[in-house]
Backbone as a chain_set.jsonl record, in Angstrom:
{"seq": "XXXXXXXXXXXXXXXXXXXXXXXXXXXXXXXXXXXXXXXXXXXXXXXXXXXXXXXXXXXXXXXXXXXXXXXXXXXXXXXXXXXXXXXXXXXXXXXXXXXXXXXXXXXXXXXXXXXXXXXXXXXXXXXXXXXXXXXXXXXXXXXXXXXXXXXXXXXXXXXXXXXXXXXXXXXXX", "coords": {"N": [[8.965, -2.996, 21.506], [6.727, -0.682, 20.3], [7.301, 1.982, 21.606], [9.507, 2.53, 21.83], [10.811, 2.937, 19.384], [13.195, 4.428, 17.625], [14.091, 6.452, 15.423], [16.217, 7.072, 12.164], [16.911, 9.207, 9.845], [17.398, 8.678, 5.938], [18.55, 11.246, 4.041], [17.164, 11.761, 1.608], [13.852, 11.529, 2.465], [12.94, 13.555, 3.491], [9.841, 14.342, 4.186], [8.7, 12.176, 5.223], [10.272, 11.874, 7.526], [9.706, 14.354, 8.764], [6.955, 13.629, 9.126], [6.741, 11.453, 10.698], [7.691, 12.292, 13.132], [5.62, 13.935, 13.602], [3.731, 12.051, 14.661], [4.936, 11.537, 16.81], [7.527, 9.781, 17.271], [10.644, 9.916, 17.707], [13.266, 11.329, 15.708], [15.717, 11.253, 13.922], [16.533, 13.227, 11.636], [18.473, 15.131, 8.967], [19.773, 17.358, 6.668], [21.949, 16.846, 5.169], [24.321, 14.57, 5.101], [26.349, 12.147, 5.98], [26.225, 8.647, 4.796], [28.072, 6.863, 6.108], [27.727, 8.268, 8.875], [24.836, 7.738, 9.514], [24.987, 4.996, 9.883], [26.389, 4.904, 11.838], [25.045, 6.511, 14.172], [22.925, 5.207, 14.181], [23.731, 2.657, 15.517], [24.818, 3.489, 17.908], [22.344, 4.742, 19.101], [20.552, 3.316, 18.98], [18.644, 3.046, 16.648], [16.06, 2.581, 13.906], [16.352, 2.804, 10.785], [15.705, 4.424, 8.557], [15.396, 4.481, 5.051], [15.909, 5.236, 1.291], [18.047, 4.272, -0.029], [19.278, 1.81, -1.353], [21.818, 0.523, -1.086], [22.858, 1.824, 1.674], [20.702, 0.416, 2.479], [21.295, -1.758, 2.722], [23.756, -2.245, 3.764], [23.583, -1.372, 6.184], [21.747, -3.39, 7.049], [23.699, -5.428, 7.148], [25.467, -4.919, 9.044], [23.858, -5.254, 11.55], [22.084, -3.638, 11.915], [18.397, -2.707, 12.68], [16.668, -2.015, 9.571], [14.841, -0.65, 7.316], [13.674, -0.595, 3.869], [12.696, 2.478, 1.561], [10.54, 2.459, -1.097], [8.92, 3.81, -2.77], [8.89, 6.802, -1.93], [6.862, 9.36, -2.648], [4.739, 8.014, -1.782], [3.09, 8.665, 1.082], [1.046, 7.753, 2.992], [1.601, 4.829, 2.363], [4.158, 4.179, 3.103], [4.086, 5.225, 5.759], [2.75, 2.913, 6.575], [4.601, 0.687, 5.954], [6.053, 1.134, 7.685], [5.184, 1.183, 10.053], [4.0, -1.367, 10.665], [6.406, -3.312, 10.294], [7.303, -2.31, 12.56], [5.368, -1.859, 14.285], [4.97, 1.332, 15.176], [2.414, 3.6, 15.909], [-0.393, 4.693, 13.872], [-1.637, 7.002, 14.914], [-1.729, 10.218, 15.745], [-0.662, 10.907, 18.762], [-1.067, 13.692, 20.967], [0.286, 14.456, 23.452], [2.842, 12.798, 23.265], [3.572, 14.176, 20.671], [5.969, 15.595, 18.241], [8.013, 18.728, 17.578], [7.864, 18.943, 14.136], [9.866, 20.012, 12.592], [12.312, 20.271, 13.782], [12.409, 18.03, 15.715], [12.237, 18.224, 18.324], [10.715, 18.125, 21.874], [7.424, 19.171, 22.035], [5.505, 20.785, 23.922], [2.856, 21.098, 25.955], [0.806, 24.587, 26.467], [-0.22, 27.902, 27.927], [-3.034, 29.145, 26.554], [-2.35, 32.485, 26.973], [0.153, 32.584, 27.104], [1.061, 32.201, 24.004], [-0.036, 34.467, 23.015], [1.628, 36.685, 21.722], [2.794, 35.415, 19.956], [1.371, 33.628, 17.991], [-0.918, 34.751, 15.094], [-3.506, 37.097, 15.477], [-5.711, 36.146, 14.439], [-5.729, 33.66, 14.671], [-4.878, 33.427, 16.96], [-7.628, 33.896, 18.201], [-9.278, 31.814, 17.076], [-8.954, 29.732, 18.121], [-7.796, 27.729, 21.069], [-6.377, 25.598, 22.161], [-2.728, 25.06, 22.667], [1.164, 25.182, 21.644], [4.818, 24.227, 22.225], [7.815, 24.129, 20.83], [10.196, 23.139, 22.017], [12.75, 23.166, 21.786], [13.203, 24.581, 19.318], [10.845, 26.45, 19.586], [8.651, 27.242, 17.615], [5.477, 27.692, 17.318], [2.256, 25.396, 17.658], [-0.485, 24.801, 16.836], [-4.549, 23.002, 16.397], [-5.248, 23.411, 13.3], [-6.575, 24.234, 10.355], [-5.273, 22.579, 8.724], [-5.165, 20.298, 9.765], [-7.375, 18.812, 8.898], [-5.896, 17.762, 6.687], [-3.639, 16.569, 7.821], [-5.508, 13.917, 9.117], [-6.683, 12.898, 7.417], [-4.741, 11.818, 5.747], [-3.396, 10.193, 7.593], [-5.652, 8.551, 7.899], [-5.702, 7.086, 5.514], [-2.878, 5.469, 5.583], [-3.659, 3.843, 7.675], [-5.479, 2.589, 5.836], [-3.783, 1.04, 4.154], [-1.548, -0.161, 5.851], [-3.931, -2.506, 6.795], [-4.34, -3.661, 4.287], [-1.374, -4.723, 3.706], [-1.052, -5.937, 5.706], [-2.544, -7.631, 5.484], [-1.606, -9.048, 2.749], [0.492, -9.742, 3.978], [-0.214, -11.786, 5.574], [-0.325, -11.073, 8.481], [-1.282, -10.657, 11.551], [-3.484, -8.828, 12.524], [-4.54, -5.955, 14.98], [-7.166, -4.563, 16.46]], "CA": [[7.737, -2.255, 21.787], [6.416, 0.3, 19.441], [6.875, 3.306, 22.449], [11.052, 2.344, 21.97], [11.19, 2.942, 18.455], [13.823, 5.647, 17.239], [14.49, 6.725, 13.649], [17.015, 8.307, 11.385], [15.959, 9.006, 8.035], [18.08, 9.59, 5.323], [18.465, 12.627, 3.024], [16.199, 11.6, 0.778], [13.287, 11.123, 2.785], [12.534, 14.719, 4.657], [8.857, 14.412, 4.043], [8.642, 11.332, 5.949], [10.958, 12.638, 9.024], [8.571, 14.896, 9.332], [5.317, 12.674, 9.533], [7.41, 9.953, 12.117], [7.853, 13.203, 14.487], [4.29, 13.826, 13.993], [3.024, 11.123, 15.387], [5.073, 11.21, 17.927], [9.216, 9.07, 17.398], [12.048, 10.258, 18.041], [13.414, 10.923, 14.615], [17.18, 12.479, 13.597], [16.857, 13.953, 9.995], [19.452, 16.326, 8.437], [20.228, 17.486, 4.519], [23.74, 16.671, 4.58], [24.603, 13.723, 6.609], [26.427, 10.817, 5.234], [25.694, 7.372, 5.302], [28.337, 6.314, 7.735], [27.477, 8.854, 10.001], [23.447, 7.58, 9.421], [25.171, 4.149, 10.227], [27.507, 5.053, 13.488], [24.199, 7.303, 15.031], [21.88, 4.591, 14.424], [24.594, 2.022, 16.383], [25.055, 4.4, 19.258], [21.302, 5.114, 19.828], [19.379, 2.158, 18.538], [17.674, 3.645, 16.045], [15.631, 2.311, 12.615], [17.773, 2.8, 9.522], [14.751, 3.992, 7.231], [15.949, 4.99, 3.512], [15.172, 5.157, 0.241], [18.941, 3.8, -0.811], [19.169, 0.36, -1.056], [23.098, 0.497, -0.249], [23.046, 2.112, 2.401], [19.816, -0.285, 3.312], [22.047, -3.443, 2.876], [25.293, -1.903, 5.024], [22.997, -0.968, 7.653], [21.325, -4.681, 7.8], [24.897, -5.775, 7.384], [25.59, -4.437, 10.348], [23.311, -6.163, 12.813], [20.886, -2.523, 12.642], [17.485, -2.71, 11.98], [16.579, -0.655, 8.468], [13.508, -0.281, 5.96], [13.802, 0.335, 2.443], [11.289, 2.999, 1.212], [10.558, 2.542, -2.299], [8.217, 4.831, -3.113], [8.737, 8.074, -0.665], [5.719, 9.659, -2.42], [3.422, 7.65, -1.124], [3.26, 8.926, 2.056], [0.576, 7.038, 3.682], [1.797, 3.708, 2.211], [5.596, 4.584, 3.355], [4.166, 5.101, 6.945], [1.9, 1.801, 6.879], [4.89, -0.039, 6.415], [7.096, 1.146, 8.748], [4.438, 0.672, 11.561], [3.629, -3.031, 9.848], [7.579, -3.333, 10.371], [8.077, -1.415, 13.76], [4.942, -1.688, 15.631], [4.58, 2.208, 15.748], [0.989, 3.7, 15.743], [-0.787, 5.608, 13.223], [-2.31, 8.028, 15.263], [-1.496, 11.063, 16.346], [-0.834, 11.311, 20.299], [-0.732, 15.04, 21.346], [1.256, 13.574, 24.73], [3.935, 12.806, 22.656], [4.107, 14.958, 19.246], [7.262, 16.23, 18.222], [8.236, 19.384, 16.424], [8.11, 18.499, 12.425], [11.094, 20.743, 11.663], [13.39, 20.034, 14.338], [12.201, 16.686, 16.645], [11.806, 18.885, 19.452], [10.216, 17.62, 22.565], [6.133, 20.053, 22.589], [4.936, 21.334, 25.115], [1.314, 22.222, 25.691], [1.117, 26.205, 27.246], [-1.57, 27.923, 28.31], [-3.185, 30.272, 25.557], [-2.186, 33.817, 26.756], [1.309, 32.288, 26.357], [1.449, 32.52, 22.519], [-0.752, 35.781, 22.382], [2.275, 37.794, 20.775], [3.841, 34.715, 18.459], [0.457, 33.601, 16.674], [-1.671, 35.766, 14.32], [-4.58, 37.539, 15.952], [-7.173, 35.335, 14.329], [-5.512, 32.181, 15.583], [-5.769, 33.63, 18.827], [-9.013, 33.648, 18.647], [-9.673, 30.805, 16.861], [-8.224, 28.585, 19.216], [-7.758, 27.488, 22.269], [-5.092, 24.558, 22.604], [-1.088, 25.75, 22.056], [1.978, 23.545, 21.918], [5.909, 25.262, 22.126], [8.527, 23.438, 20.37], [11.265, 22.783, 23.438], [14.154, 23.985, 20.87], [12.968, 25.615, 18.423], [10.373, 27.467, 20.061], [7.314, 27.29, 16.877], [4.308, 27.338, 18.016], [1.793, 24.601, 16.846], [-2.13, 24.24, 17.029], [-5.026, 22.355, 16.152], [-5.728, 24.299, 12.563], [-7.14, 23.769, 9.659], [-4.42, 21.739, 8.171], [-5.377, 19.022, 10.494], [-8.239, 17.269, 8.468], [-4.897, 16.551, 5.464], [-3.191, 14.795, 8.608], [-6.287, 13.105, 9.488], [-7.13, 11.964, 5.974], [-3.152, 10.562, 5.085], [-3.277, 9.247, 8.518], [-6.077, 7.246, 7.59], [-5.418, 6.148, 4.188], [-2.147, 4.717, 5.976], [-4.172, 2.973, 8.843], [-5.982, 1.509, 4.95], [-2.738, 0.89, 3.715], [-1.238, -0.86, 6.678], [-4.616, -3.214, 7.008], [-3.86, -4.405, 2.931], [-0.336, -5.025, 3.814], [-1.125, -7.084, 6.761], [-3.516, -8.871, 5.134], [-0.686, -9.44, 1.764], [1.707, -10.179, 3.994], [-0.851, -12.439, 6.715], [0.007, -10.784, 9.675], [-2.23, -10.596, 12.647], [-3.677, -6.88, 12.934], [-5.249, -5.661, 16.094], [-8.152, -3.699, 16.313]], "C": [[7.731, -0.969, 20.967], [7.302, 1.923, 20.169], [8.744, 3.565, 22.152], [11.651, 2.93, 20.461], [11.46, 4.375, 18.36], [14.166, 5.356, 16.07], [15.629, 7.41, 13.459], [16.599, 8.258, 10.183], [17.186, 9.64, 7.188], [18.158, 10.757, 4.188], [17.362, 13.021, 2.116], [14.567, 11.515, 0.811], [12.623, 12.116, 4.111], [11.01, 14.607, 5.047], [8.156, 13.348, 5.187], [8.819, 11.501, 7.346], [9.701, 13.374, 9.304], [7.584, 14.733, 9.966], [5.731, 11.568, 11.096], [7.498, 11.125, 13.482], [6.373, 13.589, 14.683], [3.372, 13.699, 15.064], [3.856, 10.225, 16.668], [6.679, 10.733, 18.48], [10.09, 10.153, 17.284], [12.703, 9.948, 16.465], [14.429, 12.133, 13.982], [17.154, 12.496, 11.753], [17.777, 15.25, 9.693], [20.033, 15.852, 6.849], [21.71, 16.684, 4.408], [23.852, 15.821, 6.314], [25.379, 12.694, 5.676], [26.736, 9.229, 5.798], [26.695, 6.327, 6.239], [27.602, 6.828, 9.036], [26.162, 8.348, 10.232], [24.01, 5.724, 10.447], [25.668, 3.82, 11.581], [26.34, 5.726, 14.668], [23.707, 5.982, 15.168], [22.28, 2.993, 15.351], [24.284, 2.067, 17.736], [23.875, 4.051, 19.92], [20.654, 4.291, 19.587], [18.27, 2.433, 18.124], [17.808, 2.959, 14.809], [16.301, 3.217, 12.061], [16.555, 3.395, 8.464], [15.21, 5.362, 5.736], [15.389, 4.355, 2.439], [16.655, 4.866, -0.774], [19.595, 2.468, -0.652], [20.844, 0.06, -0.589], [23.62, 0.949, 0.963], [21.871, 0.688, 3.492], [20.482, -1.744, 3.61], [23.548, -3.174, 3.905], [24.802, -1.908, 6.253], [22.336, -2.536, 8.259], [22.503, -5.877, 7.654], [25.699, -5.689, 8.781], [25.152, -4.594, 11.362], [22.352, -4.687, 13.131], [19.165, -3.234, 11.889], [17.229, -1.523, 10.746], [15.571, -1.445, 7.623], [13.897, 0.479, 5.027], [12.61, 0.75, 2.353], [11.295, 3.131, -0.545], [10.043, 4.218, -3.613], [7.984, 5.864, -1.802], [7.222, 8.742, -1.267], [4.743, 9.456, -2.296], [3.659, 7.699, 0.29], [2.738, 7.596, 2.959], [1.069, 5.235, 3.57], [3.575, 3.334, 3.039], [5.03, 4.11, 5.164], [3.255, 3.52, 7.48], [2.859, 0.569, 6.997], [6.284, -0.414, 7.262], [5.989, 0.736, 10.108], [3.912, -1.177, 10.993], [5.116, -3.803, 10.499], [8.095, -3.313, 11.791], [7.054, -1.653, 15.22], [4.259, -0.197, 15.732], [3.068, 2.569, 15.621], [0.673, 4.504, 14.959], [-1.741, 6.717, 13.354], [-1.491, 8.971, 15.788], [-1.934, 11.136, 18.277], [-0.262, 12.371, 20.951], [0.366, 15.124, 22.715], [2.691, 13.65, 24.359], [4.465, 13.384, 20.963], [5.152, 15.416, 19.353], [7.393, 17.449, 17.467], [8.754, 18.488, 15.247], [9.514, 18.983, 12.122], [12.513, 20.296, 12.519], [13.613, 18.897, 15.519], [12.266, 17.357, 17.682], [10.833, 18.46, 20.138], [8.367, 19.239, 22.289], [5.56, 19.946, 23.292], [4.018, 22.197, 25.081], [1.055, 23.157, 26.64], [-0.408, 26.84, 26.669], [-1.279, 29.747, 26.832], [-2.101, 31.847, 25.835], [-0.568, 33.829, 26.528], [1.966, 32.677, 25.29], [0.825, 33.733, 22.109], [-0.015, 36.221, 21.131], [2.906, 36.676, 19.759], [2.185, 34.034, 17.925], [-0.583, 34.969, 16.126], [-2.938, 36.219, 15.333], [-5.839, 36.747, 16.065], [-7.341, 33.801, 14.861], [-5.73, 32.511, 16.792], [-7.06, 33.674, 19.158], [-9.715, 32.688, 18.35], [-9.372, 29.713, 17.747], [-7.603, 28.254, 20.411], [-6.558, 26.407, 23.098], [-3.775, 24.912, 21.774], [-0.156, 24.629, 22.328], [3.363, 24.345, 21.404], [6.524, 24.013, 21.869], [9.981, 24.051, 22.12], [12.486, 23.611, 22.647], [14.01, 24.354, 20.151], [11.988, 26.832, 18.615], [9.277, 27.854, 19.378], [6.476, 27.122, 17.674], [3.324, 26.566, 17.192], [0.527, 24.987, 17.654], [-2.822, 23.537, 15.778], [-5.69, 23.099, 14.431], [-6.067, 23.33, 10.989], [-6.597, 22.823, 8.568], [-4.73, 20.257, 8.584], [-6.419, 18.032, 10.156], [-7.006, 16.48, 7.454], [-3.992, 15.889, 6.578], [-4.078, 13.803, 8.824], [-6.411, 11.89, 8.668], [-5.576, 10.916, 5.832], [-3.078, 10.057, 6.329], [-4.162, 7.893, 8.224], [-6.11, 6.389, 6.546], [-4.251, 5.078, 4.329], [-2.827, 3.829, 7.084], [-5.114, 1.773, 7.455], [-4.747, 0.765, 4.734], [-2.288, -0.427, 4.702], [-2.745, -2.562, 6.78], [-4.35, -4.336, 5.221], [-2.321, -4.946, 3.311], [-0.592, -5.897, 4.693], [-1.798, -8.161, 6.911], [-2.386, -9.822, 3.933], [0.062, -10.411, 2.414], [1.129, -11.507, 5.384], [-0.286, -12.611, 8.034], [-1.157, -10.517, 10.032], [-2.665, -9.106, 12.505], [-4.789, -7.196, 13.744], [-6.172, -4.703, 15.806], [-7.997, -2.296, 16.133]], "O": [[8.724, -0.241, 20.984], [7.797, 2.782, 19.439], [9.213, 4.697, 22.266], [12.814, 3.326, 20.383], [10.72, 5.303, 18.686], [14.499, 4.245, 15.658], [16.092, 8.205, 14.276], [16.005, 7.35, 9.602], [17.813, 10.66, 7.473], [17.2, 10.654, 3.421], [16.825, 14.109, 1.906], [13.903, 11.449, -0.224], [12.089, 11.776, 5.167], [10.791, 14.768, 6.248], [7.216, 13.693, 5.903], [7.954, 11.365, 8.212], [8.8, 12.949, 10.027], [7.202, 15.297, 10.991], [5.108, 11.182, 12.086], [7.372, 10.768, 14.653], [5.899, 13.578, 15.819], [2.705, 14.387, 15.836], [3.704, 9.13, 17.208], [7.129, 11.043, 19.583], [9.953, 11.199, 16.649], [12.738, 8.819, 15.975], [14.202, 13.305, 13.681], [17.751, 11.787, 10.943], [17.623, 16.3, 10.318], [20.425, 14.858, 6.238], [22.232, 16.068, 3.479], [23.695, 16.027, 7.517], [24.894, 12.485, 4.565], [27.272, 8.818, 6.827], [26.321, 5.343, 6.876], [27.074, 6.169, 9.932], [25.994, 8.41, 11.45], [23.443, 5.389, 11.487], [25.459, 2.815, 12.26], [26.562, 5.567, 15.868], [23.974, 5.44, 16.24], [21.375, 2.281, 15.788], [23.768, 1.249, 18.498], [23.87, 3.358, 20.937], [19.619, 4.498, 20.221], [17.181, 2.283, 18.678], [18.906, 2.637, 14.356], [16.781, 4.225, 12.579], [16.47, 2.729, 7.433], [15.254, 6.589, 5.654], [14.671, 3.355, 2.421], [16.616, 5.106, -1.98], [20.416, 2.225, 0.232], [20.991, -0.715, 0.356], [24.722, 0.56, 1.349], [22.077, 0.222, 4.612], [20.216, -2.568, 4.486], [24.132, -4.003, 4.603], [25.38, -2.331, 7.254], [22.35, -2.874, 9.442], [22.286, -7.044, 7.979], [26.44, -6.525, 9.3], [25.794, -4.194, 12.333], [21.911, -4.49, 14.264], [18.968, -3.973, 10.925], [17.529, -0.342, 10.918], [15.582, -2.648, 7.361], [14.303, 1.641, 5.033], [11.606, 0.136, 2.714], [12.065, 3.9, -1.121], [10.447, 4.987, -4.485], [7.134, 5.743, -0.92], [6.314, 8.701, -0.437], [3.792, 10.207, -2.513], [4.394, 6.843, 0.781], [3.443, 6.724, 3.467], [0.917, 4.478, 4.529], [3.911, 2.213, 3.423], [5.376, 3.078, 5.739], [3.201, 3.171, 8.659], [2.553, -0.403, 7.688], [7.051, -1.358, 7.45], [6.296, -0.056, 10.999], [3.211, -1.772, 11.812], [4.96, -4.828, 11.163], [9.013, -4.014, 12.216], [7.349, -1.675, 16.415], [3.142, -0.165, 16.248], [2.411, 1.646, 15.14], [1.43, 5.469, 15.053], [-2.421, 7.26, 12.483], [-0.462, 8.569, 16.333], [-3.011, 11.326, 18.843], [0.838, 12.253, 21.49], [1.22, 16.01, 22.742], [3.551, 14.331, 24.916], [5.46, 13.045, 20.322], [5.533, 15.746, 20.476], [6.774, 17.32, 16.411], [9.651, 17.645, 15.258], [10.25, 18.307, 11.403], [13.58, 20.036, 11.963], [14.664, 18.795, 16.152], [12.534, 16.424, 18.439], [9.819, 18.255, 19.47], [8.745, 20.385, 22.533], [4.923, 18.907, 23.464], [3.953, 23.339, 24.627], [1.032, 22.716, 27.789], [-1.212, 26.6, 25.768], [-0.454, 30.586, 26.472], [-1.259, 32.207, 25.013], [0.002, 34.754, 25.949], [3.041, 33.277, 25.279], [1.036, 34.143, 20.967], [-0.458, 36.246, 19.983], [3.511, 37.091, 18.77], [2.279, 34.342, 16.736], [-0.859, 35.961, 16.8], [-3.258, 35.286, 16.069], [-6.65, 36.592, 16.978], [-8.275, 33.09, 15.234], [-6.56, 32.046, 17.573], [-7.52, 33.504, 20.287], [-10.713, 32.424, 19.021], [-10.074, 28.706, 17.662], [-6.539, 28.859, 20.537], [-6.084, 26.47, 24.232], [-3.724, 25.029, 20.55], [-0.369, 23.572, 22.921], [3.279, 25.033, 20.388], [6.125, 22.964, 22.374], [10.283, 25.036, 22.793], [12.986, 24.645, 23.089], [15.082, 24.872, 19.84], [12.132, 27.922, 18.061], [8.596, 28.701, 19.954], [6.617, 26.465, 18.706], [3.332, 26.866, 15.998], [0.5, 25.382, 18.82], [-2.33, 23.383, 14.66], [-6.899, 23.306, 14.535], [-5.839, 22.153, 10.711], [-7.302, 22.358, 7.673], [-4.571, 19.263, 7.874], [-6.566, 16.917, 10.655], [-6.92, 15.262, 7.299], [-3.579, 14.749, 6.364], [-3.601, 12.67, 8.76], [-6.34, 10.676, 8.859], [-5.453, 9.691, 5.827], [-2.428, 9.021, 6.191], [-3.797, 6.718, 8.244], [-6.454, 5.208, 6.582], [-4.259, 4.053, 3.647], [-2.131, 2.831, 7.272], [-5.401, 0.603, 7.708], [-4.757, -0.342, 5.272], [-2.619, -1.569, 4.386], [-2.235, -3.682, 6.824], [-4.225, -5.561, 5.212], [-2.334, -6.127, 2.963], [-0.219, -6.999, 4.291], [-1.858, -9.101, 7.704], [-2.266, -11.038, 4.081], [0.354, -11.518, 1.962], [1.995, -12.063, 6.06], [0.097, -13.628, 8.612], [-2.057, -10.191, 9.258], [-1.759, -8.287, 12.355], [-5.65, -8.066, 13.612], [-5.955, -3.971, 14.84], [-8.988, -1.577, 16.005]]}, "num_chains": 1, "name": "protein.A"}
C-alpha cells in the first residue's frame, strides 16, 4: 500500500529526498552515508532503495530489498512519476502528512500567532496557515513558491500517465 512506503535515497539524489518528503514519505537522506549502511537501514526498516548508482541498485535487489534506479535525477517530475508508477505513492501533496524537506521531520500545523516572531512581518500578514517542523523547528507556509510545486507536481502526474500507458499499466483516475 502506497501509505507504507519508506525511502532512503542515496547521496546523489538530495533533490529528490526532498520532493518524496514533500509529498508526504518517510524518507532518510544524508551527504555522507555509504552504501552498506543505505543497504543495512533499508533491511532494518523496510524501506525503497532509490539511487542513481546502478551497483549499489543491483546489491540492494540482490538482497531481497526493493530499489529503483534513477537515471536521469534532473528530471524531477519524470524521477517522481516513476517511483509512484513503481511504489504506488501519490503525486499530490497531502498537508496531513507533509514532511520537513530538509530534515523528514514530522509538521505540524500551529495556530498563526505561534510563528509571529520566526516569519517575516509580511508573511505574517500574508498568511494565514503555519506548519512547525517537529525537529527542526522551520516554519513552512502556503507561499508563493507553491505554484513551481504545483506545476512539477503536475508535469509528473503527465509523466506518470505516459509511463503507464508505455509500460500498459492500469491507471486510476
Amino acid at each position: 500500500m502506497e501509505e507504507d512506503n519508506k525511502f532512503i535515497v542515496d547521496t546523489m539524489l538530495g533533490s529528490l529526498a526532498r520532493w518524496l518528503r514533500i509529498l508526504g514519505y518517510d524518507t532518510i537522506y544524508e551527504r555522507k552515508i555509504e552504501d552498506w549502511q543505505i543497504i543495512k537501514i533499508a533491511k532494518e526498516e523496510e524501506r525503497v532503495v532509490v539511487t542513481r548508482d546502478r551497483g549499489l541498485h543491483n546489491r540492494a535487489l540482490k538482497s531481497g530489498l526493493r530499489s529503483i534506479y534513477i537515471d536521469d535525477p534532473g528530471d524531477i517530475p519524470r524521477s517522481l512519476a516513476l517511483i509512484a508508477l513503481l511504489t504506488g505513492i501519490r503525486l499530490r501533496v497531502d498537508f496531513e502528512k507533509t514532511r520537513c524537506p530538509l530534515c523528514n521531520g514530522e509538521l505540524m500545523k500551529v495556530s498563526k500567532e505561534r510563528v509571529k516572531d520566526k516569519v517575516p512581518a509580511r508573511v505574517y500578514s500574508l498568511y494565514n496557515d503555519f506548519w512547525v517542523c517537529s525537529k527542526c523547528g522551520n516554519v513552512y507556509w502556503v507561499g508563493s513558491h507553491w505554484r513551481t510545486i504545483e506545476e512539477t507536481l503536475k508535469q509528473a502526474r503527465e509523466k506518470y500517465r505516459e509511463l503507464a500507458k508505455a509500460f500498459k499499466v492500469r491507471v486510476s483516475a
